[in-house]
C-alpha positions in Angstrom: 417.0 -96.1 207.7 414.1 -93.7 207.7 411.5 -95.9 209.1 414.2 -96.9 211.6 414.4 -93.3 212.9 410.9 -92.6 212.6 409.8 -95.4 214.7 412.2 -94.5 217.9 411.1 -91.2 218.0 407.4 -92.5 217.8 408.8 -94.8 221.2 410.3 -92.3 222.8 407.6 -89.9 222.3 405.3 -93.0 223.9 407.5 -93.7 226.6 407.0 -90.2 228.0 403.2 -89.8 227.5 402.9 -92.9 229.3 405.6 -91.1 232.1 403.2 -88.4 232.5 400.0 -90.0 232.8 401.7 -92.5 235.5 402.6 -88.9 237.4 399.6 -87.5 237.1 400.5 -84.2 235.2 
């Protein structure tokens, strides 16, 4: 499914903004 995909990248994409702020870069 489209939204499927679309909505895992949107977490992944999440995940690692949230890794960088928590590093401080």
């Amino acid at each position: 499914m489209q939204l499927l995909l679309l909505l895992l990248l949107l977490l992944h994409y999440t995940q690692g903004h949230i890794t960088v702020m928590k590093t401080g870069h």
